[in-house]
C-alpha positions as a printed NumPy array, in Angstrom:
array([[ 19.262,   8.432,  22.624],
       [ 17.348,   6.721,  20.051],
       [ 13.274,   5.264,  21.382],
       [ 12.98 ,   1.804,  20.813],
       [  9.843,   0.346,  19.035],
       [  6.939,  -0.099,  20.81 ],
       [  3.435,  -1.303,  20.387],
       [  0.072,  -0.872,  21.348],
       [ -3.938,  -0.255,  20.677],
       [ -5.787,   2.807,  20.147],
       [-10.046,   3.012,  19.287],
       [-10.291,   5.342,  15.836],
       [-13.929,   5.726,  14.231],
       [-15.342,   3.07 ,  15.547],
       [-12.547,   0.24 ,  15.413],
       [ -9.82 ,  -1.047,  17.435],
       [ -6.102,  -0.745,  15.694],
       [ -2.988,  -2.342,  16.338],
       [ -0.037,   0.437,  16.042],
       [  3.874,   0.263,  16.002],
       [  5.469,   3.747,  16.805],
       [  9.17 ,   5.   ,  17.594],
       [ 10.867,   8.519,  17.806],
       [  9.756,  11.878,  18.598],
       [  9.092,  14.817,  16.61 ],
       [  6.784,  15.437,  13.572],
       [  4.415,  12.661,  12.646],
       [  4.999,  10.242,   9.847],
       [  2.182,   7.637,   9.567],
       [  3.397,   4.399,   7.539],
       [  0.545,   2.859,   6.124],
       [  0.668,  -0.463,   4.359],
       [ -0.346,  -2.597,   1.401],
       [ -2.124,  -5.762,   0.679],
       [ -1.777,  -8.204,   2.362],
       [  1.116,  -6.777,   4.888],
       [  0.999,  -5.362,   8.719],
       [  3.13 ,  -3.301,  10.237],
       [  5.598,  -4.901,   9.687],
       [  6.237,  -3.905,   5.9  ],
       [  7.943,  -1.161,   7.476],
       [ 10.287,  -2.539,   9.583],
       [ 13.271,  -1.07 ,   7.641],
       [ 12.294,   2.427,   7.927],
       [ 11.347,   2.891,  11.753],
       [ 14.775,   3.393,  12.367],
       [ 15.731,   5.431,  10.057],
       [ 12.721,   8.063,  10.116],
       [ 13.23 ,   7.961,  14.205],
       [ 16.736,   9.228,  13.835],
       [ 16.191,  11.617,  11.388],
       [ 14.104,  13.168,  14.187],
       [ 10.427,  12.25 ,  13.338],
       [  7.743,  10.409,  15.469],
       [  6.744,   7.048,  13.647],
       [  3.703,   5.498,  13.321],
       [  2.995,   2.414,  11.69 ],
       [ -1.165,   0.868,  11.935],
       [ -2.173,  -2.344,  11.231],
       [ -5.067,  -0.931,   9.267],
       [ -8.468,  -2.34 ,   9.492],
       [ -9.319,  -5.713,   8.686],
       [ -5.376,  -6.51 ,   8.943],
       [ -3.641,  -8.727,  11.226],
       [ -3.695,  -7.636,  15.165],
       [ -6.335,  -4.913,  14.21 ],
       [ -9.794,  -5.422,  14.623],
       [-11.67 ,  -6.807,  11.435],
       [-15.554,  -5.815,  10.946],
       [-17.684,  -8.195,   9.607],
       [-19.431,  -5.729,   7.121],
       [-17.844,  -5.508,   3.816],
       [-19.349,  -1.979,   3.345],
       [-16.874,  -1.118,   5.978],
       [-13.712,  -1.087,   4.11 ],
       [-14.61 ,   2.157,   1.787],
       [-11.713,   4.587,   1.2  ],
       [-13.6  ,   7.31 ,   3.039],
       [-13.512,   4.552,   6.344],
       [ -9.999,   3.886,   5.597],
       [ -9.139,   8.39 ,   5.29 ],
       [-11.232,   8.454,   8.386],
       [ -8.986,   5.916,  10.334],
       [ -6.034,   7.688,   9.345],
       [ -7.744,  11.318,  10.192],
       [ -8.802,   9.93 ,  13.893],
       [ -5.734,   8.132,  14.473],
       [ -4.074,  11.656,  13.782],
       [ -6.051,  13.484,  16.447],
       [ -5.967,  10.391,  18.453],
       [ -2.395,  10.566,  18.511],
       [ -2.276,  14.172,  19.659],
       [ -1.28 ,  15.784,  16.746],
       [ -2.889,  18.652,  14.416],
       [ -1.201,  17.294,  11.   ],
       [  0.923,  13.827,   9.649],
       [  3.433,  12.943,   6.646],
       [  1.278,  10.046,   5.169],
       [  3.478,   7.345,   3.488],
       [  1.719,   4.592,   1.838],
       [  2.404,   1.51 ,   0.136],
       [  0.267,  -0.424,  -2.435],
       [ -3.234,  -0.074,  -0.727],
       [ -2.051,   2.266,   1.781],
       [ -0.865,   4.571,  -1.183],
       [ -4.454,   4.99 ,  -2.435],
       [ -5.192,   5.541,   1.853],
       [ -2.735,   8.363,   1.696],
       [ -3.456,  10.127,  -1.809],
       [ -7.123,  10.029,  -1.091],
       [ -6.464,  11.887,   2.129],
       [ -4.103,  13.983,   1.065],
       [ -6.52 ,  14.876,  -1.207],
       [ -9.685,  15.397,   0.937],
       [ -8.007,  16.579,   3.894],
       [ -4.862,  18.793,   2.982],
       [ -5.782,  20.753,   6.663],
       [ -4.576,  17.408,   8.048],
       [ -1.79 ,  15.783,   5.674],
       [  1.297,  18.006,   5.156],
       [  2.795,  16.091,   2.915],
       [  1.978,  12.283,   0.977],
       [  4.344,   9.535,  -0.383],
       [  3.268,   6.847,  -2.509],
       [  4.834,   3.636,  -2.731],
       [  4.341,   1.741,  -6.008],
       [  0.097,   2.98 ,  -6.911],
       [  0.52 ,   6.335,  -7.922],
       [ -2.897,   8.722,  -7.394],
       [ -5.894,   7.279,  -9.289],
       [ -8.194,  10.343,  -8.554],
       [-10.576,  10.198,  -6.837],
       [-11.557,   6.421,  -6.655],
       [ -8.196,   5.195,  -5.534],
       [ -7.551,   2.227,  -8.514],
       [ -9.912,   1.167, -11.6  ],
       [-13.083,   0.072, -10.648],
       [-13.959,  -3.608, -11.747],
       [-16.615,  -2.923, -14.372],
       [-13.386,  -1.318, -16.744],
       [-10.798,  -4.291, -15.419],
       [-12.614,  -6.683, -16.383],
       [-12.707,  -5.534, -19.802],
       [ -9.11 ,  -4.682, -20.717],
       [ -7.73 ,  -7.688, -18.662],
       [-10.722, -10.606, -18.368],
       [-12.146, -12.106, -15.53 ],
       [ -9.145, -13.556, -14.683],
       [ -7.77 , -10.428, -13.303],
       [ -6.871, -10.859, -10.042],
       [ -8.927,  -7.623,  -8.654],
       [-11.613,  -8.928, -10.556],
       [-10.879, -12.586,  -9.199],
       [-10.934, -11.368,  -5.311],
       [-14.786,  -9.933,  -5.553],
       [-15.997, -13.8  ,  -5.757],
       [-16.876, -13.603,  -1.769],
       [-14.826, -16.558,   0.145],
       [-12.729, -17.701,  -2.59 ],
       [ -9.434, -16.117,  -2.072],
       [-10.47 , -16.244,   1.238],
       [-10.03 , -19.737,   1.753],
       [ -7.42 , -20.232,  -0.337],
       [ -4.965, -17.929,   1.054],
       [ -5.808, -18.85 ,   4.391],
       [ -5.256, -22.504,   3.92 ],
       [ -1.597, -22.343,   4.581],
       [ -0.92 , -18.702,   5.482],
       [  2.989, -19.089,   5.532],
       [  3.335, -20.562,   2.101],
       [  0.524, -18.064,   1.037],
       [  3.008, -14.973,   2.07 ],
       [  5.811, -17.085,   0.871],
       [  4.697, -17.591,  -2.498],
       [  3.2  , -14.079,  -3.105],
       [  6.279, -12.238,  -1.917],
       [  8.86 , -14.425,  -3.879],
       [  6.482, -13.73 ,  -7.197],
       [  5.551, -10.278,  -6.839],
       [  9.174,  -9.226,  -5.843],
       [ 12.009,  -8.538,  -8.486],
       [ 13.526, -11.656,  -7.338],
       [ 11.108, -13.773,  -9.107],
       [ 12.826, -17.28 , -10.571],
       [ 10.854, -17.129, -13.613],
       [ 12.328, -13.471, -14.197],
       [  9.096, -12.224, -15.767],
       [  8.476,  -9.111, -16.922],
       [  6.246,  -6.957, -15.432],
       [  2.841,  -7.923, -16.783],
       [ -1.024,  -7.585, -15.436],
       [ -2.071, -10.171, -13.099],
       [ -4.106, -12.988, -15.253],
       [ -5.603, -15.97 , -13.586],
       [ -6.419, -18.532, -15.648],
       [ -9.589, -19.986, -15.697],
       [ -9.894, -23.261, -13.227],
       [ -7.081, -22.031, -11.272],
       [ -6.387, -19.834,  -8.043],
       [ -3.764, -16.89 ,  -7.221],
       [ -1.4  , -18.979,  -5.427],
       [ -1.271, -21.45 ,  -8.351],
       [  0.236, -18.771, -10.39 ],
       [  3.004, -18.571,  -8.31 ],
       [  5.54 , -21.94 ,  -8.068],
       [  7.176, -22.385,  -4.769],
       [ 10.893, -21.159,  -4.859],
       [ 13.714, -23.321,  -3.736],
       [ 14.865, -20.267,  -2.263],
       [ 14.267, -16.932,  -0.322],
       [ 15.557, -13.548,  -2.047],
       [ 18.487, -11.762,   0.448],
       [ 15.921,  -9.247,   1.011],
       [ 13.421, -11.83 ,   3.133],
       [ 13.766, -14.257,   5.638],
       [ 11.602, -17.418,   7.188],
       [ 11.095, -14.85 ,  10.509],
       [  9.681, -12.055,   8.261],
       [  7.241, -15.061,   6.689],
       [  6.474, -16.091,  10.092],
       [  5.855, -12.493,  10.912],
       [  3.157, -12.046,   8.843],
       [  2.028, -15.373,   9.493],
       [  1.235, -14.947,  12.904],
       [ -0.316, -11.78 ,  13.056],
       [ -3.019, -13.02 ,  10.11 ],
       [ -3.811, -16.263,  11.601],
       [ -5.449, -14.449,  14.417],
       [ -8.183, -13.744,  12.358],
       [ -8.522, -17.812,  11.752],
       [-10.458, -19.074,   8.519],
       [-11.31 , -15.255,   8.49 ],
       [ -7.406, -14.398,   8.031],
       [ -7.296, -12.846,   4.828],
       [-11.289, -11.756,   4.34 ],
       [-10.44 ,  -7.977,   5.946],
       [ -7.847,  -7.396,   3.283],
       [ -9.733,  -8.877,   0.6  ],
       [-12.76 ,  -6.723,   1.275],
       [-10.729,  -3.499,   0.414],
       [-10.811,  -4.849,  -2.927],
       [-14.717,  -5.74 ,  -3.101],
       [-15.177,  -1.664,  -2.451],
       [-13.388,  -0.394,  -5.397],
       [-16.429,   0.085,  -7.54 ],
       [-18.276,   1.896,  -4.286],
       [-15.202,   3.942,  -3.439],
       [-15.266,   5.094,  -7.204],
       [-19.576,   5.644,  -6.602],
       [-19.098,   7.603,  -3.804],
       [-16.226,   9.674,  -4.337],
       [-17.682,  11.061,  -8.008],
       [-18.034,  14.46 ,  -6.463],
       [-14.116,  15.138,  -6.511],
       [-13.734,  14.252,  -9.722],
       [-11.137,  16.648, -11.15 ],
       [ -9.771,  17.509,  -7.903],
       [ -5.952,  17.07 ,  -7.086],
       [ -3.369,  16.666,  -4.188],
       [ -2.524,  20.163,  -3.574],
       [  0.654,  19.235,  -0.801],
       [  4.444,  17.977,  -1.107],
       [  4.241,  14.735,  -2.924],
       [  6.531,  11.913,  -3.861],
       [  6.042,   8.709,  -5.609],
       [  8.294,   5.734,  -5.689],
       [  8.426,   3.199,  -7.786],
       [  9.905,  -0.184,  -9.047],
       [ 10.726,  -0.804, -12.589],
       [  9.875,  -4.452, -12.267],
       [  6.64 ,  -4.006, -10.602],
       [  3.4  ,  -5.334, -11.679],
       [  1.861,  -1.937, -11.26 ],
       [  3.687,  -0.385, -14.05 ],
       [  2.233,  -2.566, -16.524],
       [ -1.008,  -1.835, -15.818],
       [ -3.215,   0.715, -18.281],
       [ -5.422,   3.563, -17.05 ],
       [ -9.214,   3.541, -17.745],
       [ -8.877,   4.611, -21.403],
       [ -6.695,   1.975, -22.45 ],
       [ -4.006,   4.251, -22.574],
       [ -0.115,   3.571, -22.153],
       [  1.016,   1.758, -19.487],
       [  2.245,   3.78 , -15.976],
       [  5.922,   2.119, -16.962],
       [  5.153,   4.176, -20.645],
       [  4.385,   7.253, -19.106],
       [  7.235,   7.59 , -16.462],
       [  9.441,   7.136, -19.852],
       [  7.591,  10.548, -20.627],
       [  5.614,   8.251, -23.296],
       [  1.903,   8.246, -24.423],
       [  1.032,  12.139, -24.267],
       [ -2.004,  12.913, -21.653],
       [ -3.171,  10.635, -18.863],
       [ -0.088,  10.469, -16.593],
       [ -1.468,  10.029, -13.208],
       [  0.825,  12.293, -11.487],
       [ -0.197,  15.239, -13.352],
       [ -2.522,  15.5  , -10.628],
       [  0.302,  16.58 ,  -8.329],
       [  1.223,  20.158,  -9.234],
       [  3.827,  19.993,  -5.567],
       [  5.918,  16.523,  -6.87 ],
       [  8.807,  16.424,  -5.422],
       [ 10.847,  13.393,  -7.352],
       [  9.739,  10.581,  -8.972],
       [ 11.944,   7.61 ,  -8.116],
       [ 12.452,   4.438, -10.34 ],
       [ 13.899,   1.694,  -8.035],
       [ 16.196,  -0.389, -10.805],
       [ 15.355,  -4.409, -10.233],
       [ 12.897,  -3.699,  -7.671],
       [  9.382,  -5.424,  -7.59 ],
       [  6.283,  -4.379,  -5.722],
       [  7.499,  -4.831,  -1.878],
       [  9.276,  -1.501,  -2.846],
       [ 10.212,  -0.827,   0.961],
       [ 11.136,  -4.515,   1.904],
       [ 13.186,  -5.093,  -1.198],
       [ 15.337,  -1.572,  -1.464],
       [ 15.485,  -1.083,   2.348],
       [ 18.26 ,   1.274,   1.734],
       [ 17.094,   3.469,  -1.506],
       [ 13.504,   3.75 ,   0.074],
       [ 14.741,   5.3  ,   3.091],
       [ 17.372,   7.467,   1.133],
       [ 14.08 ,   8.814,  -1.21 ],
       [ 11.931,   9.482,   1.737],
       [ 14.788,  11.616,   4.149],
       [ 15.058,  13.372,   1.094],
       [ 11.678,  14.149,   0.875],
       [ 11.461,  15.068,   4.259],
       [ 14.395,  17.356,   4.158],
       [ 12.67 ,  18.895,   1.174],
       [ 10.048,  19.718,   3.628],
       [ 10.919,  20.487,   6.826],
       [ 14.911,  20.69 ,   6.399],
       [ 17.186,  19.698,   9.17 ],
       [ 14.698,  18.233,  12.249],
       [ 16.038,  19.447,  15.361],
       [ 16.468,  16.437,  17.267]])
């Protein structure tokens, strides 16, 4: 009979996380994006459970129910790869699937990459594997896009902060509907541009509307969980961004080096992401999965790909809004590795 889902704390390097877990077997650790929980993964519990795997889903640090520490120097990729390697060990197991989503993607490539002893095998959801620094650092955003750039935009300490926490359900309202491929204004994809005088949310209208994919509980959801943190709601997520530059200081040394396990990315053709250049001003990632542009491609660094899938229609909540495809790509990719899971 299938577990049912069940939650609780654990202590990992030095902070206190909030974790959702169902099923037994071999350990898959769901890590999520900006600004989710948990709860991004709410489709795929299920699903991964019955295929005969043990699920884990954190609230990583700084993120809803999860402890949030006040340093900003504290939200470094090599923090975030040592949560995930302690939570491993923690958990009682020698190794973990990692499966990440926007900023857990970069969580899960970097680890994969430092610490192929402990991940198996890595997924990523929407950021493919920026080696080693995990995105673009700041100082080369802010010159192809401006300083309206919205990673370039959340350094300004306290200024996203306040004004996503203002009204935290229309804050996740607004930024799901817009970064989904439901959005009214049916955009292409396109970098993130603020314009000068205005804030994040006022890029994004309010729609009359919620896409089939989300509901007023999954707002409230999120809603909840954040506005534990209080004023401070938001500030844990946002300081993942403020360490970009650092985590591209202090990761220099593996330079060159790449993911040398079972890998599979996932992707939507409508999200933001594949808009977006690399460092040289190259072709976009939405170019170079078209096999465009020559040299560059991000995934070269991934001799063991699996599959690259292209989610038709689908935005950046790749999990929330293709429920069905996501899980199809990732029992694939788990069959690919282990093949059937006794159960």
């Amino acid at each position: 009979m299938e577990s049912s889902l069940t939650h609780r704390f654990v202590d990992v390097n030095g902070v206190r996380l909030h974790i959702a877990e169902q099923g037994q077997g071999p350990l898959v650790l769901l890590l999520h994006g900006w600004p989710e929980s948990w709860y991004s993964w709410r489709h795929q519990f299920g699903a991964l459970a019955a295929a005969g795997y043990r699920v884990v889903a954190p609230d990583q640090r700084g993120y809803a129910r999860s402890e949030q520490p006040p340093d900003v120097t504290s939200y470094t990729l090599l923090h975030l790869v040592g949560d995930v390697i302690a939570l491993i060990e923690e958990l009682g197991e020698e190794q973990a699937i990692l499966v990440g989503h926007d900023w857990g993607a970069p969580v899960a490539w970097t680890a994969a990459m430092l610490r192929p002893d402990k991940v198996r095998a890595v997924a990523g959801l929407s950021i493919p594997p920026i080696l080693p620094g995990g995105m673009v650092p700041p100082s080369i955003t802010r010159t192809q896009y401006g300083e309206g750039f919205y990673q370039v935009y959340f350094q300004q300490p306290g200024v996203a902060d306040a004004e996503f926490a203002k009204d935290i359900p229309e804050s996740f309202r607004r930024l799901l509907i817009a970064a989904s491929g439901d959005n009214p204004d049916g955009r292409e994809p396109r970098p993130l541009v603020i314009p000068e005088g205005m804030g994040l949310l006022d890029t994004m209208p309010k729609s009359p509307a919620l896409p089939a994919w989300l509901t007023e509980e999954d707002i409230q959801a999120y809603a909840e969980d954040f506005a534990l943190h209080g004023e401070q709601a938001f500030t844990g997520a946002f300081n993942w961004y403020r360490n970009i530059e650092r985590n591209n200081e202090l990761l220099a040394a593996f330079r060159g080096r790449g993911i040398d396990v079972p890998a599979l990315y996932v992707v939507g053709d409508r999200d933001m992401v594949t808009s977006l250049r690399g460092p040289d001003g190259g072709p976009s990632l939405s170019d170079m999965l078209r096999g465009e542009g020559g040299s560059g491609n991000p995934l070269s660094a991934v001799p063991q790909l699996h599959d690259v899938v292209v989610l038709e229609g689908c935005g950046h909540w790749t999990q929330q809004e293709r429920p069905t495809e996501t899980n199809a790509a990732l029992l694939d990719f788990l069959a690919h590795i282990d093949g059937p899971v006794p159960r």
